[in-house]
PDB file of the backbone (N, CA, C, O) and the ligand in Angstrom, with CONECT records:
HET     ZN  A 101       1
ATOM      1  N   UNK A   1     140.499 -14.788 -21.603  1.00  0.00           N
ATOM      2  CA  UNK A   1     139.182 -14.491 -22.172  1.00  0.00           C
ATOM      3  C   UNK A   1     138.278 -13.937 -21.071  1.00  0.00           C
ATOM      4  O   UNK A   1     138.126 -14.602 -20.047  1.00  0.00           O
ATOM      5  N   UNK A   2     137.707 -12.833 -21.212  1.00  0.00           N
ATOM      6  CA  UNK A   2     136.786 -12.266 -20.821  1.00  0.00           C
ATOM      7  C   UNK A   2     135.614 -12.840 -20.554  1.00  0.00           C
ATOM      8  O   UNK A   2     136.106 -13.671 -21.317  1.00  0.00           O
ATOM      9  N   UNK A   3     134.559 -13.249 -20.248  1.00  0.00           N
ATOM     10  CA  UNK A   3     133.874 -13.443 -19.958  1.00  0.00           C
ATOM     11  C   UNK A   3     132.184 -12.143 -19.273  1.00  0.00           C
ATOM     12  O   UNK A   3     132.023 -12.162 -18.052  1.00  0.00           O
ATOM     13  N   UNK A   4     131.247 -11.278 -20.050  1.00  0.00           N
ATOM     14  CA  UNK A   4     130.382 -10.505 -19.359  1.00  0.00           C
ATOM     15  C   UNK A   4     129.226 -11.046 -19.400  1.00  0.00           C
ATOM     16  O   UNK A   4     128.657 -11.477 -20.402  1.00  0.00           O
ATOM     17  N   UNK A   5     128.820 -11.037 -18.234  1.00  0.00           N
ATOM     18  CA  UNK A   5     127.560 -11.698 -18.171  1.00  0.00           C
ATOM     19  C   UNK A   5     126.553 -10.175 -17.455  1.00  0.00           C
ATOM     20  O   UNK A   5     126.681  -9.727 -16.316  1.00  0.00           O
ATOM     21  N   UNK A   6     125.720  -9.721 -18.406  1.00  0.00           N
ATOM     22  CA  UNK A   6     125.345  -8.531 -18.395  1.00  0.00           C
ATOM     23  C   UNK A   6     123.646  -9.212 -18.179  1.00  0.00           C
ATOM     24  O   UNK A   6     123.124 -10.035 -18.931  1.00  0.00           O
ATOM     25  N   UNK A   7     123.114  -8.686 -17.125  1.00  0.00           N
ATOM     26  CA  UNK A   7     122.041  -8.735 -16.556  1.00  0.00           C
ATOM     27  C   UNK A   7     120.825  -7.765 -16.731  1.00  0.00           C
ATOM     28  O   UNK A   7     119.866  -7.345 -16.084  1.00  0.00           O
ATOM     29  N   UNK A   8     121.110  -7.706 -17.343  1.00  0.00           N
ATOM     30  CA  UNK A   8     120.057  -5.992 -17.553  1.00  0.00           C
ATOM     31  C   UNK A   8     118.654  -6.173 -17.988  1.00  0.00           C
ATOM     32  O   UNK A   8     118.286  -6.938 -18.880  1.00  0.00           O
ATOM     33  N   UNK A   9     118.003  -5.497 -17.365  1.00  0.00           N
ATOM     34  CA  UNK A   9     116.267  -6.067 -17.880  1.00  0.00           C
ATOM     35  C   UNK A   9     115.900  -5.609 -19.058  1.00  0.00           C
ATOM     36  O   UNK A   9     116.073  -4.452 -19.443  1.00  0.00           O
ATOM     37  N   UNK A  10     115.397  -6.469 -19.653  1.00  0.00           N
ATOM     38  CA  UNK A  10     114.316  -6.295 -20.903  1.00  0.00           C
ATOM     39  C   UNK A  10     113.627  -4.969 -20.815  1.00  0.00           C
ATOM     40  O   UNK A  10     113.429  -4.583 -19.663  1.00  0.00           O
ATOM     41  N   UNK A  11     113.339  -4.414 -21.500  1.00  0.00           N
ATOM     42  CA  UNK A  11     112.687  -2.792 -21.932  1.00  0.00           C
ATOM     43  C   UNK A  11     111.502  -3.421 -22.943  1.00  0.00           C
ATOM     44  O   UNK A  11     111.267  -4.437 -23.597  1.00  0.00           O
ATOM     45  N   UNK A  12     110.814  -1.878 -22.559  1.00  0.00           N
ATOM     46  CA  UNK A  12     109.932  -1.862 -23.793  1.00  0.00           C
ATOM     47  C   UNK A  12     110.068  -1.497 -25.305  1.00  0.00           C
ATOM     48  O   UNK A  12     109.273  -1.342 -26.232  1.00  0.00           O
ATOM     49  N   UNK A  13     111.914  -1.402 -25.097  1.00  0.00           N
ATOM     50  CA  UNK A  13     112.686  -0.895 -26.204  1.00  0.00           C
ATOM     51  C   UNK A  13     113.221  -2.034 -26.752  1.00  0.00           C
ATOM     52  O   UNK A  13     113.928  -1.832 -27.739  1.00  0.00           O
ATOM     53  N   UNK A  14     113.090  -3.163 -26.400  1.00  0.00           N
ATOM     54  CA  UNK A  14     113.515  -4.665 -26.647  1.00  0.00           C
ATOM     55  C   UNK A  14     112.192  -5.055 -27.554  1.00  0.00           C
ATOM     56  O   UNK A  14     110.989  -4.878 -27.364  1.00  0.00           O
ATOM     57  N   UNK A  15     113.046  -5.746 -28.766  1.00  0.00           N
ATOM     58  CA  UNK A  15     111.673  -6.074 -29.752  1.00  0.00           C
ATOM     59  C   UNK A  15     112.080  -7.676 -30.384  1.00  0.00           C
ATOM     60  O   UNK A  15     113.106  -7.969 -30.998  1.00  0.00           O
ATOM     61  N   UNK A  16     110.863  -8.637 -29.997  1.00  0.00           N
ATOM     62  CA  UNK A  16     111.418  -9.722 -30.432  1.00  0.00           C
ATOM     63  C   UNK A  16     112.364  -9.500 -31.903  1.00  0.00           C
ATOM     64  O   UNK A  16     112.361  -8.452 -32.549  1.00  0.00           O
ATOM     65  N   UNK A  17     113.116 -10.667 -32.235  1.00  0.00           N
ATOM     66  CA  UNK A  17     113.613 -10.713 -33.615  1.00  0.00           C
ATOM     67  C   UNK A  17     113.065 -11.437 -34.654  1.00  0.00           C
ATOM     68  O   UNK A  17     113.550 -11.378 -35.783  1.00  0.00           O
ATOM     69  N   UNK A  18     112.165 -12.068 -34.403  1.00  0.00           N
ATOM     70  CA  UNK A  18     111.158 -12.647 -35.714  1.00  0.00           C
ATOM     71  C   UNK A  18     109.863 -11.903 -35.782  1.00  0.00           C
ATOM     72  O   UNK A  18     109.149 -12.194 -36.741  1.00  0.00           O
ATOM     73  N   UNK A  19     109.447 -11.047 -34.994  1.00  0.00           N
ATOM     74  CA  UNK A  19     108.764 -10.098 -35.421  1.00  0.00           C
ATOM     75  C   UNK A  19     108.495  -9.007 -34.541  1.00  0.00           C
ATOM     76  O   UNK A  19     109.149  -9.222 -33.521  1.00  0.00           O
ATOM     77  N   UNK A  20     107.703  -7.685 -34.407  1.00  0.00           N
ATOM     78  CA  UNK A  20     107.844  -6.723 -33.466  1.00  0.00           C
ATOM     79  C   UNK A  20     107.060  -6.726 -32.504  1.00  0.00           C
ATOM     80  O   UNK A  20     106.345  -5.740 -32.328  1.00  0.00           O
ATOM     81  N   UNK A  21     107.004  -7.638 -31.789  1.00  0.00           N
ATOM     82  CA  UNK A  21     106.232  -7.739 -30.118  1.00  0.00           C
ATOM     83  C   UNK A  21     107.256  -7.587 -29.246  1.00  0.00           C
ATOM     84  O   UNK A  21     108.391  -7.954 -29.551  1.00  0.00           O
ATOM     85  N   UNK A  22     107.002  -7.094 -28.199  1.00  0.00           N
ATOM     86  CA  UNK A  22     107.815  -6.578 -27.321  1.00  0.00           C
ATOM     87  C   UNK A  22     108.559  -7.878 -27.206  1.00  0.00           C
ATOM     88  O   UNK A  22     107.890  -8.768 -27.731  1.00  0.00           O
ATOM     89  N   UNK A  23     109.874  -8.387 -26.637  1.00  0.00           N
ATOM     90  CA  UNK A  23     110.830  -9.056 -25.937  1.00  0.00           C
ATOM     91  C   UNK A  23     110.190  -9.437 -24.904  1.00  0.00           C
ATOM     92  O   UNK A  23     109.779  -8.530 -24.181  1.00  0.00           O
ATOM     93  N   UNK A  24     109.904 -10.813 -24.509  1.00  0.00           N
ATOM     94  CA  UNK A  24     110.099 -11.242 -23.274  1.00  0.00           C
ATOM     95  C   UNK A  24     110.964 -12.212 -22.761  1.00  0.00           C
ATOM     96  O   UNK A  24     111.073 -12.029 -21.549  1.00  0.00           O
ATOM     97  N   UNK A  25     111.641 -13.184 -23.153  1.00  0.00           N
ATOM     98  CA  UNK A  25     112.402 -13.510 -23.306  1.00  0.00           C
ATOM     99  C   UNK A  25     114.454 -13.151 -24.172  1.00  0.00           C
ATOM    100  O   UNK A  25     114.794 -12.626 -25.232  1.00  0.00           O
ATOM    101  N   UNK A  26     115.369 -13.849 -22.874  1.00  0.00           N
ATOM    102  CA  UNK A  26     116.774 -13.155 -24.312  1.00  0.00           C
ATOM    103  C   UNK A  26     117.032 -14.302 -23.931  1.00  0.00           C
ATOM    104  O   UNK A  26     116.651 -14.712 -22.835  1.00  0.00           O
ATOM    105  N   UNK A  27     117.690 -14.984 -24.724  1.00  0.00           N
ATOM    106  CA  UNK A  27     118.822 -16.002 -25.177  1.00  0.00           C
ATOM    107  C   UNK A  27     119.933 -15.613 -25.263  1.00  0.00           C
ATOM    108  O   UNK A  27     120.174 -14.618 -25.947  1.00  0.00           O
ATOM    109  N   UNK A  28     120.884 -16.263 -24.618  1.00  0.00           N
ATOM    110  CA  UNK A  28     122.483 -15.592 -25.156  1.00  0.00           C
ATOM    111  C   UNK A  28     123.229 -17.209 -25.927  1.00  0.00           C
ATOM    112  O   UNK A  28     122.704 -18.255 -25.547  1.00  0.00           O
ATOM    113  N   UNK A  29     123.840 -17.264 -26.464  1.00  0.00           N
ATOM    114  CA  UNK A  29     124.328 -18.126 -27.367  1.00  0.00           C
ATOM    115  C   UNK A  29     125.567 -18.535 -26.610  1.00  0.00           C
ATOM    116  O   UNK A  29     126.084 -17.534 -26.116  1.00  0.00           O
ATOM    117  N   UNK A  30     126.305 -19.766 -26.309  1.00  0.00           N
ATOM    118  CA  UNK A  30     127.677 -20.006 -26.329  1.00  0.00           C
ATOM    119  C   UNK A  30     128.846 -19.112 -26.746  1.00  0.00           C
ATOM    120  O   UNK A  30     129.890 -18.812 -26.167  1.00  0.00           O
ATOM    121  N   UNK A  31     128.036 -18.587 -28.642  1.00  0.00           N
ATOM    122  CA  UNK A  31     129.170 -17.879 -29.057  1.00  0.00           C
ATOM    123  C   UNK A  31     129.077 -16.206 -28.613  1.00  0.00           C
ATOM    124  O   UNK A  31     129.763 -15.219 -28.879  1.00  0.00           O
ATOM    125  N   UNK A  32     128.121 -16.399 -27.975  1.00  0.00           N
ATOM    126  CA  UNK A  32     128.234 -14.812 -27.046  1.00  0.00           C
ATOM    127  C   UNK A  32     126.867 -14.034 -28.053  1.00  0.00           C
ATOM    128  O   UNK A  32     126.295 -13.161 -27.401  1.00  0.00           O
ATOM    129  N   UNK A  33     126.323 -14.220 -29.425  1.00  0.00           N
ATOM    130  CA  UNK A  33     125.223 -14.085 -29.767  1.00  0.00           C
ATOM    131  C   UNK A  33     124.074 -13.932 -28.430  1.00  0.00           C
ATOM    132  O   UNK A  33     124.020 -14.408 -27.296  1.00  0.00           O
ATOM    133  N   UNK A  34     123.341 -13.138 -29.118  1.00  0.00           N
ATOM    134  CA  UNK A  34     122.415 -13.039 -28.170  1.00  0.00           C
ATOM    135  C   UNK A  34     121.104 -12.540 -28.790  1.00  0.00           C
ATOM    136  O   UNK A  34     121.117 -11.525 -29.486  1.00  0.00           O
ATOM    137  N   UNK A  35     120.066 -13.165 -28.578  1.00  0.00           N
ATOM    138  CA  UNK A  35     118.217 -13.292 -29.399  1.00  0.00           C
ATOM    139  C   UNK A  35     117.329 -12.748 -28.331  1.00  0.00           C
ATOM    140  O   UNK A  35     117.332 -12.790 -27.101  1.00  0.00           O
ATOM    141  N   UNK A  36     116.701 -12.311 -29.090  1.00  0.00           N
ATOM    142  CA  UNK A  36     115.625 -11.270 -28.131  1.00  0.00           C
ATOM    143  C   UNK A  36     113.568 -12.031 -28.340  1.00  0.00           C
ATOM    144  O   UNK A  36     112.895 -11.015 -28.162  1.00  0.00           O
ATOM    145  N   UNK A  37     113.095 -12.597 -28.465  1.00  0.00           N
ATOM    146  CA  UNK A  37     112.099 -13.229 -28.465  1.00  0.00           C
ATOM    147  C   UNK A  37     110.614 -12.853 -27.411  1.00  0.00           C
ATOM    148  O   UNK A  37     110.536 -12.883 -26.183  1.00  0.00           O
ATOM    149  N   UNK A  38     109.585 -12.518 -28.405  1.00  0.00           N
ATOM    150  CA  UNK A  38     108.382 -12.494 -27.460  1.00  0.00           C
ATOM    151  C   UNK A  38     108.299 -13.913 -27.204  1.00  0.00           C
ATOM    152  O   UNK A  38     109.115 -14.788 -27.494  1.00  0.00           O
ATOM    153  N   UNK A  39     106.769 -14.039 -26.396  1.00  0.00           N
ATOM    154  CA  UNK A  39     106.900 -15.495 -25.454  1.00  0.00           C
ATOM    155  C   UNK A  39     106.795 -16.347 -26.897  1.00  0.00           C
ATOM    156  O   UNK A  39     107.699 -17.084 -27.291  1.00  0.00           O
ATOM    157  N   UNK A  40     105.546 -16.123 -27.613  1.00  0.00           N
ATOM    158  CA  UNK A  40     105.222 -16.792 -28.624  1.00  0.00           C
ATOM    159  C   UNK A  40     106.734 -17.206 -29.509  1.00  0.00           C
ATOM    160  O   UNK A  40     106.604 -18.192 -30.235  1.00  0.00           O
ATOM    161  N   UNK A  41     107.753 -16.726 -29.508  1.00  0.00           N
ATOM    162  CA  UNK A  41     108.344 -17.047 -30.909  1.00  0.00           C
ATOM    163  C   UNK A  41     109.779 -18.051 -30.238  1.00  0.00           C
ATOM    164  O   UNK A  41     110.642 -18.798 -30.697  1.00  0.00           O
ATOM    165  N   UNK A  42     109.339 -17.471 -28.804  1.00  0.00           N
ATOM    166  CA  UNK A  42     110.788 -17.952 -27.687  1.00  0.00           C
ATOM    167  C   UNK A  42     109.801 -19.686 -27.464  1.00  0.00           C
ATOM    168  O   UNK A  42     110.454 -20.695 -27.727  1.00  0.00           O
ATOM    169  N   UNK A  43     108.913 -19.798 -27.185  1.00  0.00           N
ATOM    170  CA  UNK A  43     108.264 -21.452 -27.343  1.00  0.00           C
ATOM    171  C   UNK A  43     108.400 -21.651 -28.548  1.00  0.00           C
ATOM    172  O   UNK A  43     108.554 -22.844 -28.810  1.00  0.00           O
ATOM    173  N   UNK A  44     108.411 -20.786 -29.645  1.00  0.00           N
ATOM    174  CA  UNK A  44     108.743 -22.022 -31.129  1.00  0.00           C
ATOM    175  C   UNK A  44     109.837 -22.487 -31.452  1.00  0.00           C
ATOM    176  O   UNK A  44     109.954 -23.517 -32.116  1.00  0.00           O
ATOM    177  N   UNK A  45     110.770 -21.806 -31.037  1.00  0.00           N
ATOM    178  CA  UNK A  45     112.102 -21.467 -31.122  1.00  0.00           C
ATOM    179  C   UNK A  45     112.679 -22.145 -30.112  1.00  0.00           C
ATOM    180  O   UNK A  45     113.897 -22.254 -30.254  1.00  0.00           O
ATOM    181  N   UNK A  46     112.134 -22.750 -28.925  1.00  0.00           N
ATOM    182  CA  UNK A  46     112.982 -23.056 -27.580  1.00  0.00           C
ATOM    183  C   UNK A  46     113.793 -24.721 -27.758  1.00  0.00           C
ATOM    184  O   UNK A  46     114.899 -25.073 -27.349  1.00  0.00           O
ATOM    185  N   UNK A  47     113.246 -25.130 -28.159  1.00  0.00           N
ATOM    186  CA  UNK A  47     114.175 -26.426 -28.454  1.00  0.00           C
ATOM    187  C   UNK A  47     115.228 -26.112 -29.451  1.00  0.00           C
ATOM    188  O   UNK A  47     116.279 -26.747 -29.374  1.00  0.00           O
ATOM    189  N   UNK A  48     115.094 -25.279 -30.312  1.00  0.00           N
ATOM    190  CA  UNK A  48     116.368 -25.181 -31.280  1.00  0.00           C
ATOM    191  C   UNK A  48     117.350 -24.612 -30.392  1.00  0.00           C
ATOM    192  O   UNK A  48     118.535 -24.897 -30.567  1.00  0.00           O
ATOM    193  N   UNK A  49     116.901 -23.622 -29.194  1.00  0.00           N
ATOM    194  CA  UNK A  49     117.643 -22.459 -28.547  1.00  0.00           C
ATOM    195  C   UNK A  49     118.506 -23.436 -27.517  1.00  0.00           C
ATOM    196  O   UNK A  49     119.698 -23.253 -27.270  1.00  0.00           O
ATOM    197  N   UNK A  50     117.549 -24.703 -26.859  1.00  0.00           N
ATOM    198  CA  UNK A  50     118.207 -25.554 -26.013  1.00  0.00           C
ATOM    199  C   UNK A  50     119.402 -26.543 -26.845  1.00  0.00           C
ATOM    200  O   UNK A  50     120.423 -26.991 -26.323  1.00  0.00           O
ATOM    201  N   UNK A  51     118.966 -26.739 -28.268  1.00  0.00           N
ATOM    202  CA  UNK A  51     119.938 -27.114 -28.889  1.00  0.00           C
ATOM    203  C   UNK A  51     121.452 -26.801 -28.870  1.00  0.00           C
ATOM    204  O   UNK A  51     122.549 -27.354 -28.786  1.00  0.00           O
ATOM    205  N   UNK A  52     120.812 -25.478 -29.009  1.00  0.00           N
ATOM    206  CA  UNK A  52     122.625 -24.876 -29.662  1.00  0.00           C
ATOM    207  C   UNK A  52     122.696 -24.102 -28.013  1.00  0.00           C
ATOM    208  O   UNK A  52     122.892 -22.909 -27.778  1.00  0.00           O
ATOM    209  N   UNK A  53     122.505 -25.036 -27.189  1.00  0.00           N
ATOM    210  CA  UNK A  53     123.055 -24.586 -25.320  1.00  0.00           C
ATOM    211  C   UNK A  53     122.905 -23.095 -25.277  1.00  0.00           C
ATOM    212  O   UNK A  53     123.806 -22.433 -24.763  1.00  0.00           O
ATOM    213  N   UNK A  54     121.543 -22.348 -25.912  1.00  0.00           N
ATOM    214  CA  UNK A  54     122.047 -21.046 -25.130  1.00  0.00           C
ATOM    215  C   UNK A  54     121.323 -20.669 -24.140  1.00  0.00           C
ATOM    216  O   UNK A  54     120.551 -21.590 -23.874  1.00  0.00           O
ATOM    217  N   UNK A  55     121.142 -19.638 -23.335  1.00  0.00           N
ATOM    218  CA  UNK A  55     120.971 -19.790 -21.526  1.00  0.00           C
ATOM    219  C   UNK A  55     119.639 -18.928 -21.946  1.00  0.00           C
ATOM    220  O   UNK A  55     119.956 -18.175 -22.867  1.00  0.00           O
ATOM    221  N   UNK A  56     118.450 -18.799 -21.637  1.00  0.00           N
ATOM    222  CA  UNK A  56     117.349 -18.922 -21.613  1.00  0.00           C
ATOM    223  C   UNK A  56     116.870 -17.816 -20.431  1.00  0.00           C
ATOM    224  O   UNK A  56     117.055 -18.236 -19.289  1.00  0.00           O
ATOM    225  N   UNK A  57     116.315 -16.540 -20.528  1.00  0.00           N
ATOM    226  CA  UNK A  57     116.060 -15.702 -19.401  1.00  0.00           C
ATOM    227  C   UNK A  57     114.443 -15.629 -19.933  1.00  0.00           C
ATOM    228  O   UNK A  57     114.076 -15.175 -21.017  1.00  0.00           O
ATOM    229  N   UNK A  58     113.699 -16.124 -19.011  1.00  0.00           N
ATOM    230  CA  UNK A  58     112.747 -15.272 -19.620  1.00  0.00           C
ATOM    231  C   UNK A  58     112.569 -14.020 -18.651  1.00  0.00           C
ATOM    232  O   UNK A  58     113.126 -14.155 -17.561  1.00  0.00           O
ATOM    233  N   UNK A  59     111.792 -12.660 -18.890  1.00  0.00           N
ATOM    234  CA  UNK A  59     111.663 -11.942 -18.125  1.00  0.00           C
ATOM    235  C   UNK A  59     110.502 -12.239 -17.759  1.00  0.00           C
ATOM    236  O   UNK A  59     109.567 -12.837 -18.291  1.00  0.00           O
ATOM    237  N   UNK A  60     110.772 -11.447 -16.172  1.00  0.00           N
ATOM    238  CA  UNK A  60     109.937 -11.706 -15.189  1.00  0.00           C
ATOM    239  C   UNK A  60     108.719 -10.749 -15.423  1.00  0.00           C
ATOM    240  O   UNK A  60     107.626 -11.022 -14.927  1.00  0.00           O
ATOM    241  N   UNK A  61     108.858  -9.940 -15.968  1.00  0.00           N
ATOM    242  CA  UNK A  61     107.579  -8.764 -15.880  1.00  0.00           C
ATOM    243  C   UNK A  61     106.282  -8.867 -16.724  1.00  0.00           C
ATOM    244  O   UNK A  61     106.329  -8.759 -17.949  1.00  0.00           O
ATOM    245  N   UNK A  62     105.014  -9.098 -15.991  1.00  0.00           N
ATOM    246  CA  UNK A  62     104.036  -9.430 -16.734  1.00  0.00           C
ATOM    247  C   UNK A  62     103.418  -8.353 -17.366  1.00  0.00           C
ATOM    248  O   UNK A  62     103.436  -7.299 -16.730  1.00  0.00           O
ATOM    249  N   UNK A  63     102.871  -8.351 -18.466  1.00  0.00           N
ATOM    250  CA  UNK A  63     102.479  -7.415 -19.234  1.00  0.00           C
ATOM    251  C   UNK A  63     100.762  -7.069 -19.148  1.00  0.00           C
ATOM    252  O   UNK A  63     100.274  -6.183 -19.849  1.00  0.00           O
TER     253      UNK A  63
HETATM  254 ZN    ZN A 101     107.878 -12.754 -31.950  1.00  0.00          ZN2+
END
C-alpha cells in the first residue's frame, strides 16, 4: 500500500465544503478522504474531525 502524503498549500482556489469561504483549513481522513474547511466551519466541525482521527492542517496564511 501506497501511502501520499501531498503537502501542497491551500489556494484561493480551495473553497470550504459547507459553504463558499475560502479554505483555511484541510483534513485528510484515515480513509484517505480529504475536507477542505474555512476557520469557522473547521471549529464546528473539529471534534467530529478529531473523532474520526483525521490529521488537521490548518493553513498558515493570514488573510
Ligand atoms: Zn465554511
Amino acid at each position: 500500500m501506497t501511502v501520499t502524503l501531498t503537502s501542497s498549500p491551500l489556494t484561493a482556489a480551495d473553497r470550504c465544503d459547507r459553504c463558499s469561504a475560502a479554505a483555511k483549513v484541510r483534513a485528510t481522513l484515515p480513509s484517505g478522504g480529504e475536507l477542505l474547511f474555512c476557520r469557522h466551519h473547521a471549529n464546528q466541525h473539529e471534534d467530529r474531525l478529531r473523532e474520526l482521527e483525521a490529521v488537521i492542517v490548518m493553513d498558515a496564511v493570514q488573510v
